[in-house]
ZAGU-802591 format. One line per field, with one value per atom (N, C-alpha, C, CB): residue in three letters; x, y, z. Coordinates in steps of 0.05 Angstrom, whole numbers, always signed. Each point is the difference from the previous one (the first is absolute). Glycine has a CB too. Layout:
rest = c(ALA ...)
px = c(X ...)
py = c(Y ...)
pz = c(Z ...)
//
This chain:
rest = c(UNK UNK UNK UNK UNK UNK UNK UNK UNK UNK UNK UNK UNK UNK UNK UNK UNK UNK UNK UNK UNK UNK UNK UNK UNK UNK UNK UNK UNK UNK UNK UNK UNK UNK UNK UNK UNK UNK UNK UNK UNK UNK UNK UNK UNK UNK UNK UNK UNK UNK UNK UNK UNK UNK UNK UNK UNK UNK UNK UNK UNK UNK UNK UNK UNK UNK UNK UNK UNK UNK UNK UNK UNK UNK UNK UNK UNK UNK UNK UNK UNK UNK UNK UNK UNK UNK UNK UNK UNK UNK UNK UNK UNK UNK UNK UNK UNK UNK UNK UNK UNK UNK UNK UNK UNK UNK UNK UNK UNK UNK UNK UNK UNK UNK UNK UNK UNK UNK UNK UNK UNK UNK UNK UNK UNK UNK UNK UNK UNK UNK UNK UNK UNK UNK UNK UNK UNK UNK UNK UNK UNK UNK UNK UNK UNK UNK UNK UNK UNK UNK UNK UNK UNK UNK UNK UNK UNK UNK UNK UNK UNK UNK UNK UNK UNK UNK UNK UNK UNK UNK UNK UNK UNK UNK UNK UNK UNK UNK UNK UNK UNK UNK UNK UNK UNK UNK UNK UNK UNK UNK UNK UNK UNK UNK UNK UNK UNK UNK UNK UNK UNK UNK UNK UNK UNK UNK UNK UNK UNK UNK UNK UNK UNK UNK UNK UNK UNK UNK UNK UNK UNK UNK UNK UNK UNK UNK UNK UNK UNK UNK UNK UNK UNK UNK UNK UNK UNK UNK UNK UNK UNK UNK UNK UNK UNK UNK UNK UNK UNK UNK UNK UNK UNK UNK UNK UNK UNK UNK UNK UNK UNK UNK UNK UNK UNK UNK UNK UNK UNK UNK UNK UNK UNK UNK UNK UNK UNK UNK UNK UNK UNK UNK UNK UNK UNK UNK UNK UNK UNK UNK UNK UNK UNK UNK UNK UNK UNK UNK UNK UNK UNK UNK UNK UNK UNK UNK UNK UNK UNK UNK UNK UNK UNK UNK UNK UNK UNK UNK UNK UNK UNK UNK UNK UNK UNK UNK UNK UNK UNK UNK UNK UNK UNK UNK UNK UNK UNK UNK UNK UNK UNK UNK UNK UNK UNK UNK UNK UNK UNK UNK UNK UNK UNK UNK UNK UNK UNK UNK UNK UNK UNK UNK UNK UNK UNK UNK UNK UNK UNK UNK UNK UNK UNK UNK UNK UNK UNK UNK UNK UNK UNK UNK UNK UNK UNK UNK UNK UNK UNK UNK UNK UNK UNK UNK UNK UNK UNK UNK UNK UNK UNK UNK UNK UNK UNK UNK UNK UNK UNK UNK UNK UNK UNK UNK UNK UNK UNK UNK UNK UNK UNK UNK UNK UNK UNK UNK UNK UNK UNK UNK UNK UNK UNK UNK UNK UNK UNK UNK UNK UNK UNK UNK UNK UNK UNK UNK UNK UNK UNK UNK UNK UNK UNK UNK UNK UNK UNK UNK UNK UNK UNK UNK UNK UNK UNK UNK UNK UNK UNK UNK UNK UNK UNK UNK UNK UNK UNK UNK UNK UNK UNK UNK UNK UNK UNK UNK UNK UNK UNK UNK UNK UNK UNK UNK UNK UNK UNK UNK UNK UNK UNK UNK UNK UNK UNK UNK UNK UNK UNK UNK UNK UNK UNK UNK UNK UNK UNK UNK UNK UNK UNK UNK UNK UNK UNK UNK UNK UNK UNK UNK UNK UNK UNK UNK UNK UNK UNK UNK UNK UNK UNK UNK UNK UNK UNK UNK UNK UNK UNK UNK UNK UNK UNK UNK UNK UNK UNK UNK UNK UNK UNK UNK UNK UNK UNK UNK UNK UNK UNK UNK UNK UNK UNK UNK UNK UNK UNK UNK UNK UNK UNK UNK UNK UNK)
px = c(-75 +14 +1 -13 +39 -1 -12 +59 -66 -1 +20 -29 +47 +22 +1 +26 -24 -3 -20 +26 -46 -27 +0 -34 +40 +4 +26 -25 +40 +26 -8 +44 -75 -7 -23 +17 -28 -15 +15 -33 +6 +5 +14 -43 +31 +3 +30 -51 +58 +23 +23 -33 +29 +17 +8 -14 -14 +11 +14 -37 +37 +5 +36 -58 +60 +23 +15 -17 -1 +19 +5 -23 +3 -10 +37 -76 +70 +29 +26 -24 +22 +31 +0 -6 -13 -1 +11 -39 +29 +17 +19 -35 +46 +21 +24 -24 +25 +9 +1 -12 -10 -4 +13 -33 +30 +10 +37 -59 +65 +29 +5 -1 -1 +3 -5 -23 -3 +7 +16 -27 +28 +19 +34 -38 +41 +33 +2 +3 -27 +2 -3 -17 -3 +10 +26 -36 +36 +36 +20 -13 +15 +20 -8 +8 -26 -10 +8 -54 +51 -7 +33 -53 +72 +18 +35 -46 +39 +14 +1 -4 -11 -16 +15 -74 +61 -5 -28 +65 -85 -21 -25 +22 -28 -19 -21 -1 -3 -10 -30 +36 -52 -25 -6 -10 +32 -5 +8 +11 +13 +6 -17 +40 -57 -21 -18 +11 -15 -22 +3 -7 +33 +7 +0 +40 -27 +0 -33 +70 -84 -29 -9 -22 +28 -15 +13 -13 +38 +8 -4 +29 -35 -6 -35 +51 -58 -31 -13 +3 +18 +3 -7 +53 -25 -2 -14 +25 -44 -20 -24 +21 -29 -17 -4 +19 +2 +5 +2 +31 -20 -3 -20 +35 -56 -26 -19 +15 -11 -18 -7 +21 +11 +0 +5 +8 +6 -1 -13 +44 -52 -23 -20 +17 -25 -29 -9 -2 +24 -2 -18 +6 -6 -12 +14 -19 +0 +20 -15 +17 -6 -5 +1 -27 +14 +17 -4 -9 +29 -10 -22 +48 -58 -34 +12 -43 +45 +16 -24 +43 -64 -17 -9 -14 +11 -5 +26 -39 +59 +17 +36 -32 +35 +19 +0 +2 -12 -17 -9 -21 +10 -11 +32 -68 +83 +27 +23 -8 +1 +15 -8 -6 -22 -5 +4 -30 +31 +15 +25 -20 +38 +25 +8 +8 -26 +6 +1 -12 -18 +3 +19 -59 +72 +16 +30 -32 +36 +20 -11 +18 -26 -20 +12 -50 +41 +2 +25 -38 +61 +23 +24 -19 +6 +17 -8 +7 -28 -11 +11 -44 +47 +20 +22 -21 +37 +33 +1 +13 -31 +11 +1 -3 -19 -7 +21 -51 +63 +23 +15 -7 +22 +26 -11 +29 -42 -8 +4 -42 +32 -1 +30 -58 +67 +19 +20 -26 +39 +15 +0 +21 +4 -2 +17 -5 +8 +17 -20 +21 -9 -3 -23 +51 -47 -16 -25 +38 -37 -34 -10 +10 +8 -11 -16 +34 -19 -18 -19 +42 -35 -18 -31 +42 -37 -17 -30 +45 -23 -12 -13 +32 -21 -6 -27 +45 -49 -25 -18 +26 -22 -26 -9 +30 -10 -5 -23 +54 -42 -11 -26 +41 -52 -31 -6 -1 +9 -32 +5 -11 +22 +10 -28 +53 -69 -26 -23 +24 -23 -15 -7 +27 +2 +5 -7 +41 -33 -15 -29 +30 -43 -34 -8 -2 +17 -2 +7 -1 +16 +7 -15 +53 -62 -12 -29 +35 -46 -25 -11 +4 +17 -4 +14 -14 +39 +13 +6 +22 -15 +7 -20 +41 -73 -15 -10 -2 -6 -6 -26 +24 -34 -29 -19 +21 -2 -25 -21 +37 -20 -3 -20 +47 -44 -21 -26 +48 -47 -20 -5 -1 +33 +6 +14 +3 -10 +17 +13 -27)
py = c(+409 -20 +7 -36 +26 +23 -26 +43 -34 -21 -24 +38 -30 -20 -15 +28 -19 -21 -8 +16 -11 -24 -27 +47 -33 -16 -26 +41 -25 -21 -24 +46 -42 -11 -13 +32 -32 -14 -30 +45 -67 -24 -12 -1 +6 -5 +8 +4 +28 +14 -18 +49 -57 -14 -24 +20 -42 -20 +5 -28 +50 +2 +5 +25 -12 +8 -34 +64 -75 -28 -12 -14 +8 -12 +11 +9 +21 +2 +1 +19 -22 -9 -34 +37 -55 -24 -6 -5 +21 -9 +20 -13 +17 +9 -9 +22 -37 -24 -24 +19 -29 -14 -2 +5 +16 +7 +8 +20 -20 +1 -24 +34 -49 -33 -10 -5 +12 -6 +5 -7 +34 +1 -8 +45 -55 +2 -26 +25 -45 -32 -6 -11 +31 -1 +1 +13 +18 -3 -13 +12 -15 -18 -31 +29 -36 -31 +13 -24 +38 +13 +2 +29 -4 +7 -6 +21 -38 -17 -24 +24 -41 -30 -5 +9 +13 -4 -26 +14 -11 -4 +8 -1 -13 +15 +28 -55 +68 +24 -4 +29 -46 -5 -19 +14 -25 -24 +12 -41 +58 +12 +16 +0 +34 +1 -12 +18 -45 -12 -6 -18 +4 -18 +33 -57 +79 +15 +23 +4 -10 +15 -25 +36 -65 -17 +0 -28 +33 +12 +23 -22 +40 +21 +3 +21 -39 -4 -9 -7 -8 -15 +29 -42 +51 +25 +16 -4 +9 +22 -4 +10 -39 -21 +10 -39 +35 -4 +32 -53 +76 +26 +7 +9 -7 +4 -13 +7 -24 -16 +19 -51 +40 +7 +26 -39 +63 +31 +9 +12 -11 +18 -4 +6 -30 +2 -23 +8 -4 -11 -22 +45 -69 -20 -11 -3 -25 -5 -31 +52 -71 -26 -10 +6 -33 -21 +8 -42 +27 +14 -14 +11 -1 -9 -16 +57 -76 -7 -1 -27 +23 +9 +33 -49 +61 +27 +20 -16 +14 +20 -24 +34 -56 -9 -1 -22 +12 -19 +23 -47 +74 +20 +25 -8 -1 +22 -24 +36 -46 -25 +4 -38 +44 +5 +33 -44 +58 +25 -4 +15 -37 +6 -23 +20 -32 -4 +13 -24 +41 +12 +31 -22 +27 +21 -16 +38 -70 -10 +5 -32 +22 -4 +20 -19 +48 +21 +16 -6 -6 +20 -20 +36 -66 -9 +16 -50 +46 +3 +25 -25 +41 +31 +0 +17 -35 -7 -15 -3 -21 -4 +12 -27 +48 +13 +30 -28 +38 +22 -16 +30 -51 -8 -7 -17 +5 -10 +32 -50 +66 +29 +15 +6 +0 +18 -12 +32 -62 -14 -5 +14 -27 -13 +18 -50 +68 +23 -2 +38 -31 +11 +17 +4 +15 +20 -1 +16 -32 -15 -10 -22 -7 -15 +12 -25 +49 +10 +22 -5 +17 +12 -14 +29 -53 -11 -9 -10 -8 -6 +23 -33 +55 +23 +8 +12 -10 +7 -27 +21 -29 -35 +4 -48 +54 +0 +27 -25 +52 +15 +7 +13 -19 -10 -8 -10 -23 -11 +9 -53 +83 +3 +7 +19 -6 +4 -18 +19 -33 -20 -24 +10 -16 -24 +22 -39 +66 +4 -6 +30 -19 -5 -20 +15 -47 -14 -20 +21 -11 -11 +19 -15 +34 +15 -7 +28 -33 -5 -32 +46 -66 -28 -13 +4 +7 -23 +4 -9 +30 +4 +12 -2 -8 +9 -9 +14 +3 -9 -11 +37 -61 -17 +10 -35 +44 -4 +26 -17 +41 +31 -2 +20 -38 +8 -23 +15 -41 -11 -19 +24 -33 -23 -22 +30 -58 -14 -22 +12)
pz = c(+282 -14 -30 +35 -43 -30 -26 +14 -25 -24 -21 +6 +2 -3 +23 -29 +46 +28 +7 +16 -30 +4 -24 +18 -48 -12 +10 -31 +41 +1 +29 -20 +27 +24 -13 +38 -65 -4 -9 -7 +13 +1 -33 +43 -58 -25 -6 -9 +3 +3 +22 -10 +29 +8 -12 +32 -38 -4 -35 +42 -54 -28 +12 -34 +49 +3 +13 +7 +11 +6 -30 +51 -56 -28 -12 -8 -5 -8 +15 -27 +43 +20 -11 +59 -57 +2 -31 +41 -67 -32 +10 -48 +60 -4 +1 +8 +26 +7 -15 +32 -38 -21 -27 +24 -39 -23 +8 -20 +38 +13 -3 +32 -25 +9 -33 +62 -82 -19 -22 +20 -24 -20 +22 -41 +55 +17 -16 +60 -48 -15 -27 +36 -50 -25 -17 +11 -12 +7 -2 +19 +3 +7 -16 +50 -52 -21 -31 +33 -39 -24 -12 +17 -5 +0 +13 -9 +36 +10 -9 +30 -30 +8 -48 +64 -72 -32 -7 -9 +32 -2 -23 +44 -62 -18 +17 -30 +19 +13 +5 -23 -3 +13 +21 -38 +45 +16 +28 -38 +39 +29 +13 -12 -21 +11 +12 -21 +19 +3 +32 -54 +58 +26 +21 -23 +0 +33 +9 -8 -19 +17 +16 -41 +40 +11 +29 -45 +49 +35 +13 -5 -17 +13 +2 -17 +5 +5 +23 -41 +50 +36 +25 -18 +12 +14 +3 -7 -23 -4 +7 -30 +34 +15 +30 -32 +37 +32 +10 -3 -4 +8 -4 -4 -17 -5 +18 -43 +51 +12 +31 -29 +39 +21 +7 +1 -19 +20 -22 +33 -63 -14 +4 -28 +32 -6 +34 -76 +85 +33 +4 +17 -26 +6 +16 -33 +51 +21 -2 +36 -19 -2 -29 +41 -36 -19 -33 +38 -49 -34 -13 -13 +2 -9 -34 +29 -37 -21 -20 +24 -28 -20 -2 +7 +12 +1 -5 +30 -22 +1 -27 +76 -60 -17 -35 +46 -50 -28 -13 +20 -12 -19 -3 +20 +6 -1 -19 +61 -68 -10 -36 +55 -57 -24 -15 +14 +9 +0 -14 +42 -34 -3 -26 +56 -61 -27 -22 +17 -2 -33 +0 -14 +39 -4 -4 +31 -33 -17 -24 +28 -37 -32 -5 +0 +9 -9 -7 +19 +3 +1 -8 +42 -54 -14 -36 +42 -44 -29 -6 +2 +15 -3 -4 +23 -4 +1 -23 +51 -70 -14 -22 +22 -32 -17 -2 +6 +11 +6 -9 +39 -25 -16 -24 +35 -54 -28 -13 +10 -3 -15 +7 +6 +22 +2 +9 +5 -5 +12 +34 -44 +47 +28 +22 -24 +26 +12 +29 -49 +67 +36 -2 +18 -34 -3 -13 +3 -26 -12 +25 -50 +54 +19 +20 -9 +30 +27 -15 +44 -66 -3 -9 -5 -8 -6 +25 -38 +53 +26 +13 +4 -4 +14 -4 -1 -24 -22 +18 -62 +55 -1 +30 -33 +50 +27 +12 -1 -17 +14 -13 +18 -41 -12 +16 -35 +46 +13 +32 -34 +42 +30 +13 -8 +3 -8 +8 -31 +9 -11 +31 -60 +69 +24 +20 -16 +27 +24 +4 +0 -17 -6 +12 -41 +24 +1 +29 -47 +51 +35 +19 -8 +11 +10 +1 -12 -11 -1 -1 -20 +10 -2 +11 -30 +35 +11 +34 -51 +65 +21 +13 -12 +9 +14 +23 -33 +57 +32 -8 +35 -43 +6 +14 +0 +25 +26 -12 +55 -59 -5 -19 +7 -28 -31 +4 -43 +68 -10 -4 -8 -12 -17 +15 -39 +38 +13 -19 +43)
//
């Protein structure tokens, strides 16, 4: 078995790879709704950012849960909701404070805008695997903890 094909069989390596299928999707669905709020709609931009990480945060919820990091049965709303919930505030917090600070400096163009978002997003891309990996989407039974 060659070493690329063991790595691409390790557990972690996989779920990094769902993990990035899942923002991908995600980040599809958000910048589409942004977008379209932003550029169709003539929606203020920090506010569409805002409405469309908060639907695509649904999604990112629900694929993570269930094929990255494969949990199954009911949702644990203090353990897994409420801490992926505070996840996603502060990656609003964050990728509005960017969107508004790009347009304040380089104006309000398509191109600030996603690039802006783009930036904010792919900083904390990182940061939230860790974090769902290690705190939020973890199997109880496995570590101990109930």
């Amino acid at each position: 078995m060659t070493l690329v094909h063991r790595l691409a069989r390790h557990p972690i390596i996989r779920q990094q790879g769902r993990f990035l299928v899942v923002a991908v999707v995600a980040a599809t669905l958000d910048f589409g709704v942004a977008n379209i709020l932003a550029f169709v709609a003539d929606i203020d931009k920090v506010i569409s950012s805002t409405i469309a990480l908060s639907i695509a945060s649904v999604a990112n919820f629900v694929l993570n849960r269930y094929w990255t990091f494969e949990r199954r049965g009911r949702v644990d709303l203090r353990r897994e909701v409420l801490p992926f919930a505070a996840v996603v505030v502060v990656v609003v917090g964050l990728t509005s404070g960017v969107v508004w600070l790009a347009q304040e400096w380089f104006g309000e163009s398509a191109l600030v805008f996603n690039a802006a978002r783009f930036t904010g997003l792919a900083v904390i891309w990182f940061v939230k695997f860790f974090v769902f990996r290690h705190l939020i989407f973890v199997d109880r039974a496995d570590t101990g903890r109930r």
